[in-house]
N, C-alpha and C positions, 0 to 999 in steps of 0.2 A: 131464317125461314128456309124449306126446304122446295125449293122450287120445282114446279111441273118438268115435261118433256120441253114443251114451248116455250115456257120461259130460260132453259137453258140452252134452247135452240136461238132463241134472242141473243144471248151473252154472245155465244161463238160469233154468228153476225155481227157481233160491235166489235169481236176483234180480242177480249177479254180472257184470260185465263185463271185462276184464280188458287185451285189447288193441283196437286201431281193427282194424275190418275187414281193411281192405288196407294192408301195410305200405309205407312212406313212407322219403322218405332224409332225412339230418339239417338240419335249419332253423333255423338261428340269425337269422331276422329279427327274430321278434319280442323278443329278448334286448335289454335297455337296460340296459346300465351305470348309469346315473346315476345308480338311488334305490342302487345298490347303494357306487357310492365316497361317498354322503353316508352313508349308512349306517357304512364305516367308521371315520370320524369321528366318531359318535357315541356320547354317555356311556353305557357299560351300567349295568344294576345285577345283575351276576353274584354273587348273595346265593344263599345258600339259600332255595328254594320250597317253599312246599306242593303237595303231589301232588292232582291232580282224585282224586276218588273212582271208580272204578268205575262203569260203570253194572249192571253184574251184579253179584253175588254167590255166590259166590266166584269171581275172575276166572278164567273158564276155559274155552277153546274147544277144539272136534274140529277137526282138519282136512277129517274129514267136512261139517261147519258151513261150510264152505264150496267144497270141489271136489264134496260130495256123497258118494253111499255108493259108484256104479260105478267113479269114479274111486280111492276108497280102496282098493276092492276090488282092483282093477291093482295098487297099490302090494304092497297083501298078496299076491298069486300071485309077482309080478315077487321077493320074498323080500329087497327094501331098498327103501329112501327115499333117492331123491337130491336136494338141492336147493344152491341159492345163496347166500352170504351175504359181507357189504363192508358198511363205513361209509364216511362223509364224503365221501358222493358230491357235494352240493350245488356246481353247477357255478358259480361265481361269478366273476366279471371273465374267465374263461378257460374257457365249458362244453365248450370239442373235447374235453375228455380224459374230463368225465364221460359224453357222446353214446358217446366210445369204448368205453368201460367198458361202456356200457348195449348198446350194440351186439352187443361181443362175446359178453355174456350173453344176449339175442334169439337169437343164432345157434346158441348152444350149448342151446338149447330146439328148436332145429331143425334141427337135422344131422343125419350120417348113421348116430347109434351108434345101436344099439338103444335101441329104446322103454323098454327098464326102466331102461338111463341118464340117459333125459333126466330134468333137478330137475323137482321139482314145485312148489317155489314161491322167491322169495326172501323172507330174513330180513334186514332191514335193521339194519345197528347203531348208526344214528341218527348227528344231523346229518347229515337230509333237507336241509334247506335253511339257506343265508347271508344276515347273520349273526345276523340275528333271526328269531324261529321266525313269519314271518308271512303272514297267507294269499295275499298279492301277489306272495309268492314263488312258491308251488307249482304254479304253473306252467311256469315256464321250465326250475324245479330240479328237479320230480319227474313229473306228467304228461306234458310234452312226452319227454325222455330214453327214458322207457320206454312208449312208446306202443307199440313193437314187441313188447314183451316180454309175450308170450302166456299171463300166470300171476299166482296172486294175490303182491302184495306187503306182507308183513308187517313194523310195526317197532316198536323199543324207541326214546325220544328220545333226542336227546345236545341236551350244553349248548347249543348254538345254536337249536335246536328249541325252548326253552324259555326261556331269556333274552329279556330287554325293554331295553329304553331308556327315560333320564327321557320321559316323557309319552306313550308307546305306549298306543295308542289299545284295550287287549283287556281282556277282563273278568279273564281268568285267565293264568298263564304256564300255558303249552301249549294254549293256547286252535283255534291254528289246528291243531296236531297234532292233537287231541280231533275236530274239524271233518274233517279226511281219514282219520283210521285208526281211530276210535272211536263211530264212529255204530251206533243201534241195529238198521240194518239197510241194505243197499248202497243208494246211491242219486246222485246228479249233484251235484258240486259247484261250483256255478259258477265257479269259481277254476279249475275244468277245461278251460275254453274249451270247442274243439269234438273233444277228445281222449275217447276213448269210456269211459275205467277207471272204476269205482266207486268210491266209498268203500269203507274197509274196518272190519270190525264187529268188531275187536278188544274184548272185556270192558273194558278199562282200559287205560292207559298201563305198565303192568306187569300179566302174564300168563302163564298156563301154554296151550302150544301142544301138543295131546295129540295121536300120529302112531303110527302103526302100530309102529314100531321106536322111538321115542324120545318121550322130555317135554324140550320146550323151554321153560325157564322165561327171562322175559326181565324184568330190573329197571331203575327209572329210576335213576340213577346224579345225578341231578341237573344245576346249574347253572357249576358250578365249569370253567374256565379253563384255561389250560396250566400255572402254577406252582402250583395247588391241588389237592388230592384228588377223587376222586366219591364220594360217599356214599349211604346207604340210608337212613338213619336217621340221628334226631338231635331236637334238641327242636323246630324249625321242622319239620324232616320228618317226622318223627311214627316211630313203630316200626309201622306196619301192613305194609312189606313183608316184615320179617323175620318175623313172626308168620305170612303168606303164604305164604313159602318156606318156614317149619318145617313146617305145615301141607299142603303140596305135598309133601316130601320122606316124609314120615309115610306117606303115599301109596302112595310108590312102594315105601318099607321093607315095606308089607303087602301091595303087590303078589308083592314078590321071595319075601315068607314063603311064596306061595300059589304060587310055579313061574309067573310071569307076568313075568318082569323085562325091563326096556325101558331102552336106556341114557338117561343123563342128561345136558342139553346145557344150561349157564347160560351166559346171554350178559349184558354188562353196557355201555353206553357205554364210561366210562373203564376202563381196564385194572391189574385188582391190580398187573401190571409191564410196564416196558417202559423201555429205552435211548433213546428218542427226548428229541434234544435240545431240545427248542420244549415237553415234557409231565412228568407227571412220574407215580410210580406211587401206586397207589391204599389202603395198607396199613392204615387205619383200615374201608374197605370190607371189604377182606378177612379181617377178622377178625370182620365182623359175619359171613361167609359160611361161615368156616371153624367157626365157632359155631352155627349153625345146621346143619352137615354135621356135626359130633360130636354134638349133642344126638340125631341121627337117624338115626346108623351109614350116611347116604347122603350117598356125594362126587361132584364131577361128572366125568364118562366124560371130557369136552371144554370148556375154558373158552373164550368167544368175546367178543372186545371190539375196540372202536377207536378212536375219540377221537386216539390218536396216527396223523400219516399217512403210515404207513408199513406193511409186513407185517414181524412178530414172530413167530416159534414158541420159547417156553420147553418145558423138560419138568420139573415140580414131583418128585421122589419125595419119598411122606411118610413120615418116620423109623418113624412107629407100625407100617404095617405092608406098607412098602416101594411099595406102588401107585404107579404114575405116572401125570401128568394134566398130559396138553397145555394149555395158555395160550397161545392165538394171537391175535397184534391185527393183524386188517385192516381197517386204516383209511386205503387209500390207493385207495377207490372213484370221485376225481373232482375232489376239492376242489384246489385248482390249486399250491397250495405244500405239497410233499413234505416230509416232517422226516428230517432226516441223522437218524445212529446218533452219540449222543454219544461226545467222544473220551476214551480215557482220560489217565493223567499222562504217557505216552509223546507223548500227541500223535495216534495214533493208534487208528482204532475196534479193537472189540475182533473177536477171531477166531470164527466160533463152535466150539462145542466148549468155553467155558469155565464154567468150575463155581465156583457159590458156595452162601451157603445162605441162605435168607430168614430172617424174624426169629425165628422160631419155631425153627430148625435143621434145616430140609429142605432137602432138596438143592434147587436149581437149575442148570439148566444152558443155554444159550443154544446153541437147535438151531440155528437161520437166521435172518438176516434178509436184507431186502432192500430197503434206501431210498432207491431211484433210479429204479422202478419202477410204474406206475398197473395193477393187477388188481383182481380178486374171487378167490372160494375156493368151491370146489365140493366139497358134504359129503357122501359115502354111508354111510348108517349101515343093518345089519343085524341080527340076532338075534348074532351074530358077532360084526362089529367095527364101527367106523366111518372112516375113510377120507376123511382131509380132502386137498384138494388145488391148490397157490397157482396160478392159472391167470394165467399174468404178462402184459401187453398188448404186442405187438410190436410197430414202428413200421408194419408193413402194416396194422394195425388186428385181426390175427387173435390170440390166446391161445394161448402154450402152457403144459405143465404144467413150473412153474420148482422146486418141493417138495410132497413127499408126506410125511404123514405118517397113521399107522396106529394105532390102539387096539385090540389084543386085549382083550373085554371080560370073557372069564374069568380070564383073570390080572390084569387090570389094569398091562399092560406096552406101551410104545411106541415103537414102531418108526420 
């Protein structure tokens, strides 16, 4: 969205910065390879973590809290929320493709569609940066990239964001994440150089993002790899997100009781599913999820994950009482090696249009994918529907729209 005088007279007031002045073409000077191939050489220890705590309690931010109230207010007349979201941008050995990426999302903050199109923010689906979450990175992989990009940027970790190495120098895993997107109030991180963006004051490393049309709950999915699961909980991980999300979803169960209902948007790093060959999917997570969504008679409108890098769209119907809920994984924001679609015994990927059913006996069905491809996805959600849309990167450097996909929110059916 492109906001009035007043609503960008708001931001300043909260303290917020978001792009440099005057926009700048892409600079790869100061990019050095070499802590990064030593890097990939190096031992992980991709174990299960403990999650920072919160610095608030109960994690939970307005988007007010940070574009302010004139800006919301736009949102509310204009009658939807548009915004962005991609994982695994972290530009590493190769950043053209994530400058690309970043580029093409700057522009589409600034084009020529009307103002109630333009997003209003991006939601990041973590790994930010390669291959260790560390503050030496965030600059070349997340301030410098989107220095054009004129809005705040929000995000959930992924494994690389949070993984260490024997003798890494940080107090905690997610140490430098906590440092760029979890401060208790906007402020200069030196790691920023001379790129103007702020910190961002996200509640915790998991959160509920509260928006005029939608609750965007976003969870840490952990430390786990390409052959492992992501999980929520666990004995090292503790059960406070699931207790969090039952508690958020309760929420929104006594919103809808009162004629207030806002659709529901979980995003998660690794992905309940997904055919990419290099990942695998996540069904121990999803059962902590789908447990949490029956204890509270609320499912999610739109499921968003990445981890794998590539773009996915499933459609879930659940047996109980037929609803469908998109599962899209894009995670093909930057990061420079793309994941094929695994093959099957033919030899061959599969077509989409084909249907099976998860473990539980719901349907699934494999809408699209696309793994040859570097985009983002541009979300509009209304009282209505929401309206996700795979915005594929062309070799001009411009985006166009490669799949749409649609959630009627009163039937809970998709299109």
């Amino acid at each position: 969205m492109q906001y009035s005088p007043d609503a960008r007279c708001a931001m300043a007031a909260h303290g917020f910065v978001f792009a440099d002045p005057k926009s700048s073409p892409d600079n790869f000077d100061t990019f050095d390879p070499k802590d990064v191939f030593a890097d990939s050489n190096a031992f992980t220890n991709a174990r299960p973590e403990k999650i920072p705590p919160p610095w608030k309690t109960p994690p939970v931010m307005t988007l007010e809290d940070v574009l302010g109230a004139a800006a919301v207010a736009q949102i509310q007349t204009a009658g939807q929320l548009v915004f962005h979201s991609v994982g695994d941008t972290g530009g590493i050995k190769q950043p053209a493709s994530q400058f690309a990426v970043a580029d093409a999302m700057a522009a589409d903050l600034h084009g020529k569609t009307p103002a109630k199109n333009r997003p209003a923010f991006f939601y990041h689906l973590g790994d930010v940066v390669y291959y260790f979450g560390q503050d030496k990175y965030y600059y070349d992989q997340f301030y410098d990239p989107y220095r054009n990009y004129d809005a705040p940027i929000f995000a959930i970790p992924g494994n690389h964001d949070a993984v260490t190495f024997t003798g890494e120098p940080v107090k905690f895993s997610l140490e430098a994440f906590v440092n760029n997107f979890c401060t208790t109030a906007p402020g200069k991180n030196s790691v920023a150089g001379g790129i103007a963006r702020t910190t961002m004051t996200q509640p915790g490393v998991y959160f509920a993002l509260d928006t005029p049309f939608a609750r965007i709950i976003g969870l840490y999915s952990n430390t786990s790899e390409g052959a492992t699961e992501g999980m929520i909980s666990g004995s090292i991980v503790g059960n406070e997100q699931v207790t969090f999300l039952i508690d958020r979803l309760k929420e929104l169960a006594d919103e809808r009781k009162k004629g207030h209902p806002r659709a529901l948007i979980l995003a998660t790093h690794h992905p309940p599913f997904t055919g990419s060959s290099q990942h695998v999917p996540s069904p121990g997570m999803l059962r902590d999820l789908d447990s949490a969504c029956q204890q509270t008679g609320v499912w999610p409108d739109l499921a968003l994950s990445g981890h794998s890098h590539l773009y996915e769209r499933y459609t879930r119907k659940m047996k109980a009482d037929g609803r469908e809920i998109p599962y899209i994984v894009v995670g093909n924001g930057g990061y420079f090696n793309l994941s094929g679609f695994k093959k099957g015994m033919s030899g061959a990927k599969p077509k989409p249009g084909v249907t099976g059913t998860d473990a539980k006996g719901n349907q699934l069905t494999l809408k699209y994918f696309d793994d040859k491809t570097f985009g983002f996805l541009r979300v509009t959600v209304s009282a209505i529907k929401i309206k996700c849309e795979f915005m594929a990167l062309l070799p001009s450097g411009k985006a166009r729209v490669a799949n749409t996909t649609t959630v009627t929110l009163a039937t809970h059916k998709v299109s």
